[in-house]
PAKOL-369490 format. One line per 3 residues: number of its first residue (from 1); their letters; for each residue x negated, y negated, z negated of C-alpha. Coordinates in steps of 0.1 Angstrom, whole numbers. Layout:
PAKOL-369490
NUM = a = X,Y,Z  ...
END
This chain:
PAKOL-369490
1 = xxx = 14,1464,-870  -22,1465,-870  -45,1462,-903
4 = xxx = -53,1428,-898  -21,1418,-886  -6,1433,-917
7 = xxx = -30,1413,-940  -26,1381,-923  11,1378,-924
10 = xxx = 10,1385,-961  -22,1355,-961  8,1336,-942
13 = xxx = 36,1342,-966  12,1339,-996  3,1311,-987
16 = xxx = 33,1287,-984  38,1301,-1021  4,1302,-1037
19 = xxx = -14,1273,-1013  12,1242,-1015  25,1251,-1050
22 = xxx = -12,1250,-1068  -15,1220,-1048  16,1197,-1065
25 = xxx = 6,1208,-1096  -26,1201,-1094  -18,1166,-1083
28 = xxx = 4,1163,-1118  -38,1164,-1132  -36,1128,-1139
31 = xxx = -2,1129,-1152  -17,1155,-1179  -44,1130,-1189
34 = xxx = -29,1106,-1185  0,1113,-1211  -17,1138,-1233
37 = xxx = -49,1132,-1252  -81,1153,-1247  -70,1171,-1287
40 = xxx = -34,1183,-1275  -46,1191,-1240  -71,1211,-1259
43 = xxx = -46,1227,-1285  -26,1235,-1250  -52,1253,-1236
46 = xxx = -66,1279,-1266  -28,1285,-1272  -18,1294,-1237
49 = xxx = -55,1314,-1235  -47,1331,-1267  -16,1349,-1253
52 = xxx = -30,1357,-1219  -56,1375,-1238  -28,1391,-1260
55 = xxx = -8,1404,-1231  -29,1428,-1212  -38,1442,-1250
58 = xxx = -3,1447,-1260  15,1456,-1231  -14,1481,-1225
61 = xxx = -18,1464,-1190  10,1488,-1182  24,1459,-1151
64 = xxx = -14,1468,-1130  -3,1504,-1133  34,1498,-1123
67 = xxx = 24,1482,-1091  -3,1505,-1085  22,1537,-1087
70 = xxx = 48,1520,-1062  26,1520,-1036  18,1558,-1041
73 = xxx = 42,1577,-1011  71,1597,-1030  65,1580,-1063
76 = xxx = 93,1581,-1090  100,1542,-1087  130,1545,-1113
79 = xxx = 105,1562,-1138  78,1538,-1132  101,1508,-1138
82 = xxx = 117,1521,-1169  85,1530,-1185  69,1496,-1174
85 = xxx = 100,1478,-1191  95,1493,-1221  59,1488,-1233
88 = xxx = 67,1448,-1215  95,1449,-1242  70,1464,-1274
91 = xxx = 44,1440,-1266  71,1406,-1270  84,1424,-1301
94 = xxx = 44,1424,-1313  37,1393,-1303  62,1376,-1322
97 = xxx = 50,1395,-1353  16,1379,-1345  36,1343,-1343
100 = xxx = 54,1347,-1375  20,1356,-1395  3,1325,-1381
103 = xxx = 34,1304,-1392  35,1318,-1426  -1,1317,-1437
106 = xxx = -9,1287,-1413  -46,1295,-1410  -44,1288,-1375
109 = xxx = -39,1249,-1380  -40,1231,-1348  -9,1253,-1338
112 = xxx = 15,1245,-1372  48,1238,-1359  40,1252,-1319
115 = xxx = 48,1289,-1328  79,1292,-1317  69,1274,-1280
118 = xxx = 40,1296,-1283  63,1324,-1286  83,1318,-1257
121 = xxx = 57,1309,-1236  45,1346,-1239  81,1362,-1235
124 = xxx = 82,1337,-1204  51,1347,-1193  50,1390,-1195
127 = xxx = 85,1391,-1181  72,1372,-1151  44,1392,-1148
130 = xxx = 65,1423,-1147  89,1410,-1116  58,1397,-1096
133 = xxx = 38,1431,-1101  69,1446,-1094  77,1428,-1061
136 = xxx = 42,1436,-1056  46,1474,-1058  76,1473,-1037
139 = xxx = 54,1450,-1012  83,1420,-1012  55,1397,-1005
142 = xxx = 89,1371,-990  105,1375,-1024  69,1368,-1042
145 = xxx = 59,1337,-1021  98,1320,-1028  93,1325,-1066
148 = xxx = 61,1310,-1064  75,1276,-1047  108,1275,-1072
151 = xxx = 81,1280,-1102  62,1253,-1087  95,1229,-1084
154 = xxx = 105,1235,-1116  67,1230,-1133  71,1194,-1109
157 = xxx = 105,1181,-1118  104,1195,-1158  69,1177,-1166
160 = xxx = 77,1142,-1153  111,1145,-1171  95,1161,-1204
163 = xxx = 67,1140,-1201  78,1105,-1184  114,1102,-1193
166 = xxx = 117,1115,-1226  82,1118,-1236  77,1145,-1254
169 = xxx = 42,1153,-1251  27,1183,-1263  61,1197,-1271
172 = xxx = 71,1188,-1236  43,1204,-1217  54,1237,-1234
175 = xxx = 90,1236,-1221  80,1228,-1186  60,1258,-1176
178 = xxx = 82,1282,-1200  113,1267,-1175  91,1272,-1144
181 = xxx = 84,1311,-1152  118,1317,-1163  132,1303,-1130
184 = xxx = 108,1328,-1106  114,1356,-1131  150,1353,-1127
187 = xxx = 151,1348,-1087  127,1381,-1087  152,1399,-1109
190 = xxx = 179,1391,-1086  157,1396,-1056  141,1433,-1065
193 = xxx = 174,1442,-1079  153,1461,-1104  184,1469,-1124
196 = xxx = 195,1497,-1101  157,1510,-1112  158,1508,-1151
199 = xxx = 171,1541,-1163  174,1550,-1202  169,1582,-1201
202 = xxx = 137,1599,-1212  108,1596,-1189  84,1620,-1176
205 = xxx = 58,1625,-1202  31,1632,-1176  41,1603,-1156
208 = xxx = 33,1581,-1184  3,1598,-1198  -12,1593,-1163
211 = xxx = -4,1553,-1158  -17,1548,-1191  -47,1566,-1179
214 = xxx = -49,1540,-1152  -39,1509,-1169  -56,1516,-1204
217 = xxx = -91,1510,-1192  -81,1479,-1171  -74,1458,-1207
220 = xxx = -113,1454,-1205  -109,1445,-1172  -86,1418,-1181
223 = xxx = -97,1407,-1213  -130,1406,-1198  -117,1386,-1168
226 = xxx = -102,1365,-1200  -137,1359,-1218  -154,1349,-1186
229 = xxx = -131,1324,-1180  -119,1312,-1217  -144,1327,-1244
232 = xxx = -163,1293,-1235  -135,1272,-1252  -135,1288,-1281
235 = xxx = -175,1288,-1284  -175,1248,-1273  -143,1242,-1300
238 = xxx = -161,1259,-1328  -195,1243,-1318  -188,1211,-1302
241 = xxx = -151,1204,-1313  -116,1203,-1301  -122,1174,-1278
244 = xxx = -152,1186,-1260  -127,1222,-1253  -103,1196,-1236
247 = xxx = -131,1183,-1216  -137,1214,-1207  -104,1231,-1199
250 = xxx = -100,1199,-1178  -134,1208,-1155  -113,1241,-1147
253 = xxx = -87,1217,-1126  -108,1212,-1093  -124,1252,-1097
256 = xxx = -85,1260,-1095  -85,1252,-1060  -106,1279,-1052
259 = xxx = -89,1303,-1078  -58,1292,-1059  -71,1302,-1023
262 = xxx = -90,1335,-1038  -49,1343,-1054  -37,1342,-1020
265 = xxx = -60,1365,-1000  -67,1389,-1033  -27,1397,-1036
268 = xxx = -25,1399,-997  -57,1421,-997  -49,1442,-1029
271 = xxx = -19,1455,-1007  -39,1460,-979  -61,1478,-993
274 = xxx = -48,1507,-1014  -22,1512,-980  -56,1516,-956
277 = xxx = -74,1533,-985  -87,1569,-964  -85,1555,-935
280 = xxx = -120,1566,-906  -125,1526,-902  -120,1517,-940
283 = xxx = -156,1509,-947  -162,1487,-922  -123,1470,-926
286 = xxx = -132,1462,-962  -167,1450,-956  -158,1427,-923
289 = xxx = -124,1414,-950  -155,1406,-971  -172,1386,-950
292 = xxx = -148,1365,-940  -127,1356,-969  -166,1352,-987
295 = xxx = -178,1327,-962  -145,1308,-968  -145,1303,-999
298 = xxx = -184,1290,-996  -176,1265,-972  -146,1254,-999
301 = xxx = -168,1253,-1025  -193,1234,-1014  -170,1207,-1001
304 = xxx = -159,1204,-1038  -191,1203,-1047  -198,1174,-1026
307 = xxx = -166,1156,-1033  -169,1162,-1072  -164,1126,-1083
310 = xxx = -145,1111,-1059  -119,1143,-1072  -128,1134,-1109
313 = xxx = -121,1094,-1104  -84,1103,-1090  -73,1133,-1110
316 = xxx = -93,1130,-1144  -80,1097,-1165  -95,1078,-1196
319 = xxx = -120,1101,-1214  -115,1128,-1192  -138,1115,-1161
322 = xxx = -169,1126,-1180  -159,1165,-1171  -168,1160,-1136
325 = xxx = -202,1166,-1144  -188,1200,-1157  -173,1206,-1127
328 = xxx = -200,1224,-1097  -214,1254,-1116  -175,1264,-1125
331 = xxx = -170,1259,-1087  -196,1286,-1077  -187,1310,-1103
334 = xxx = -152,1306,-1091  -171,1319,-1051  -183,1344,-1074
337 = xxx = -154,1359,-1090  -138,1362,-1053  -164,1387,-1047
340 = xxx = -158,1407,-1077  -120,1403,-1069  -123,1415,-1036
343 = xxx = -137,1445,-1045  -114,1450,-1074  -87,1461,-1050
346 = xxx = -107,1489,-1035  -118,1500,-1071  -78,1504,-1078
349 = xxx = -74,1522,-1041  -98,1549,-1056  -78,1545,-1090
352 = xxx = -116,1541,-1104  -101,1519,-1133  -136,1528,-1155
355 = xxx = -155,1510,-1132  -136,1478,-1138  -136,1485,-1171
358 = xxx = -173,1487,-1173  -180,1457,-1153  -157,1431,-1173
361 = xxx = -173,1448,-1206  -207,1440,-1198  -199,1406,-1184
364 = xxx = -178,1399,-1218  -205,1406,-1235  -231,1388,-1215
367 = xxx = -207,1360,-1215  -206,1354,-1247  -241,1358,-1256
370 = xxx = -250,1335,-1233  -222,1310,-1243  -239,1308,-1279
373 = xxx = -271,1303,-1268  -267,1281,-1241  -235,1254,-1258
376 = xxx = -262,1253,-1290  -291,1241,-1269  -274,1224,-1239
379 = xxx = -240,1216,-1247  -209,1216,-1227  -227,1226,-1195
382 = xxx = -244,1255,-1211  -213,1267,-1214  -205,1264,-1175
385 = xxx = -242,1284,-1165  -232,1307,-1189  -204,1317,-1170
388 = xxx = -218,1312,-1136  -245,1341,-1145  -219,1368,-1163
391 = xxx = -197,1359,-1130  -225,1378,-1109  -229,1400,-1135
394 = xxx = -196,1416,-1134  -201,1410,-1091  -234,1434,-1091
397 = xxx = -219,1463,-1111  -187,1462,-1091  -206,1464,-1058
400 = xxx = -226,1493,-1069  -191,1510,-1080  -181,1506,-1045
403 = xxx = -207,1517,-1031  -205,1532,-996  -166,1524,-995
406 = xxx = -176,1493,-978  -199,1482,-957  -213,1445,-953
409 = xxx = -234,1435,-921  -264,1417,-930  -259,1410,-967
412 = xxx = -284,1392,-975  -272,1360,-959  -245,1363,-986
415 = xxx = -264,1366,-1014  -283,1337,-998  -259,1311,-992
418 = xxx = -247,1318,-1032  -280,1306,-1044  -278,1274,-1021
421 = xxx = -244,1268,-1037  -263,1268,-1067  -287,1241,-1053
424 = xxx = -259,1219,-1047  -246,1223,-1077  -278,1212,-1098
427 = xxx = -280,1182,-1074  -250,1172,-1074  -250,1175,-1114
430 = xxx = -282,1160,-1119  -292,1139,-1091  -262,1130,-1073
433 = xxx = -279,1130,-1039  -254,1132,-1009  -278,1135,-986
436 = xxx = -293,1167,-998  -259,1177,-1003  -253,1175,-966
439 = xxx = -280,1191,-962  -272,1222,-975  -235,1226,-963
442 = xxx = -257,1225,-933  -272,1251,-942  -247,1273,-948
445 = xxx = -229,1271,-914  -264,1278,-894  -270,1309,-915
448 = xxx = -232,1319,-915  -231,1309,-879  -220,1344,-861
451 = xxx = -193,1344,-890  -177,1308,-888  -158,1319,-858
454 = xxx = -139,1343,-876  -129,1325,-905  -119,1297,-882
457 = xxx = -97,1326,-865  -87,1335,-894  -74,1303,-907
460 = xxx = -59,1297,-871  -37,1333,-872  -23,1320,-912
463 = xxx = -12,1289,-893  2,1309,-870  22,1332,-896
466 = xx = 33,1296,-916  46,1279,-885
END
């Protein structure tokens, strides 16, 4: 099977999981604010933000490395498994240490009484993390995209009931997506058979010395990944309030679309491209992968952009409709982040975790400077450019990391039609002029024009692959 062939089945697979699962739940939006108001919605959030920040920390991000080291010919996959279980299993242990000193001193108020959901939610959460990294490794792409759809079923069918029938708000939202990652950690357990790889035995001391080499310098990846996308609702909530967080964790809703389509091709492409890393053609694989998947995501984005409110009207109820306004610079730093996660695979090819590392710390850092400055003087959308700029930020440093590892035909129409995405999304925040809208989707195709044909080839062979 060819390269592209390879990468498109996996697009195809991926995408029955990732595509239509992201989908329903996003359509249970207006169930969310519907039934929940914009505090609890906003308690949600920095709860569920707070552990994903804790997890790469405590585990040591040991799952990236476990992945990484499958894919290595003649690896020791029993040695890799057992020592990824392990730190998993520390890190739950810590992390309800950190749960029980919030509940005893309660200086943490907004969560009082949510500890314990809070604690499963986490356990949930790194076990699942494990099996799909795991899969990953092992490239069971199949098993990955059926967990994704019985996560998805169980996220549909637990919320209405938790939060229709019985109505247990808050409490309810918990236990729904606890159940939902329980369900696809389980099937993934069954499906990897990872038991027959766990051995209790000591395990290679060098073995372990050199994925925590790897995976050590990738928690600033991560927790940088975490403050470009969450360090705003923390700075908005202390600034601004609890409420103005939820309507901003609610602007993330319609960005998730394109998080959602960028999931798909980056797991499909992360295989793809530590198994091609060496190849004679590499360069020009990576950068013509680039390309395409770039320009996609530009033409998604800027339909968002342009249907904004008409999204907000349906899916954001009550007080939330004022986030639309929120909404188009989150969409292009979402195009942004695509970028930087495209190139993140072929970082982790060339193990070159310090790169990564580098990147996420300076756009942390940039991030939350800029967050400060911007929320005090602009409010909730300062917090939105804020993370638009930091978004190219960690983009630049990653492409010069790269460097001659891939190579992009005429990049400069790239870097073009980014700042027209910007355009749009100062008109469409400001003005709210269709028109000029239209024109610059426009735009965008006539400059893009020798590369539309392949993303609509593209799209065409994943339809193949689904049907």
């Amino acid at each position: 099977m060819s390269k592209s062939s390879y990468l498109i089945k996996n697009m195809g697979i991926l995408t029955i999981s990732n595509f239509s699962s992201k989908i329903l739940v996003f359509l249970l939006v207006p169930l969310y604010t519907s039934v929940l108001s914009t505090k609890e919605y906003g308690t949600y959030d920095l709860a569920v933000s707070t552990a994903t920040l804790l997890y790469p920390i405590l585990t040591l991000n040991i799952v990236d490395a476990v992945m990484r080291f499958l894919m290595d010919k003649e690896s020791d996959k029993k040695a890799i498994a057992s020592i990824g279980l392990k730190y998993v299993s520390i890190s739950s242990v810590l992390f309800g240490f950190i749960m029980l000193f919030f509940y005893i001193t309660g200086i943490w108020s907004e969560i009082n009484g949510l500890e314990g959901y809070i604690f499963s939610y986490y356990i949930s959460y790194v076990i699942n993390q494990f099996f799909i990294q795991f899969a990953k490794g092992l490239e069971k792409v199949k098993n990955m995209g059926v967990a994704g759809v019985l996560s998805t079923i169980v996220t549909i069918i637990a919320n209405l009931f938790f939060l229709l029938v019985i109505k247990w708000g808050l409490i309810g939202f918990f236990l729904a997506n606890i159940l939902a990652q329980i369900v696809s950690a389980i099937y993934l357990f069954m499906k990897t058979e990872i038991y027959n790889y766990i051995e209790i035995k000591r395990q290679p001391i060098a073995l372990r010395r050199e994925m925590l080499i790897y995976s050590v310098p990738l928690i600033a990846t991560v927790v940088g990944w975490w403050v470009n996308s969450c360090a705003d609702k923390y700075i908005v909530t202390f600034i601004l309030g609890i409420s103005a967080n939820g309507l901003l964790s609610v602007s993330y809703k319609i960005p998730q679309i394109i998080n959602t389509i960028q999931g798909i091709f980056t797991q499909a492409w992360q295989i793809s491209a530590i198994k091609e890393y060496g190849s004679s053609d590499t360069a020009d694989f990576y950068g013509k992968t680039f390309i395409v998947i770039n320009l996609l995501m530009c033409i998604v984005c800027s339909f968002l952009i342009f249907m904004t409110r008409p999204l907000a009207y349906i899916l954001y109820a009550n007080d939330f409709y004022e986030a639309w306004k929120y909404v188009p610079f989150l969409l292009v730093s979402s195009v942004l982040n695509c970028a930087s996660g495209l190139l993140g695979p072929i970082l982790s090819a060339k193990k070159n975790s310090k790169a990564m590392m580098w990147s996420a710390i300076v756009g942390a850092v940039a991030n939350i400077i800029m967050n400060i400055v911007f929320v005090n003087l602009t409010g909730i959308q300062g917090a939105t450019f804020a993370t638009l700029v930091s978004s190219y930020i960690i983009y630049i440093i990653r492409k010069y990391a790269v460097g001659e590892d891939i190579y992009i035909n005429n990049y400069y129409v790239i870097i073009v039609t980014w700042l027209i995405l910007v355009v749009q999304g100062i008109i469409e925040s400001n003005f709210m002029n269709y028109y000029l809208e239209i024109l610059c989707v426009v735009v965008i195709i006539i400059i893009n024009k020798n590369s539309v044909w392949q993303v609509l080839n593209l799209v065409k062979n994943i339809y193949k692959n689904i049907k």
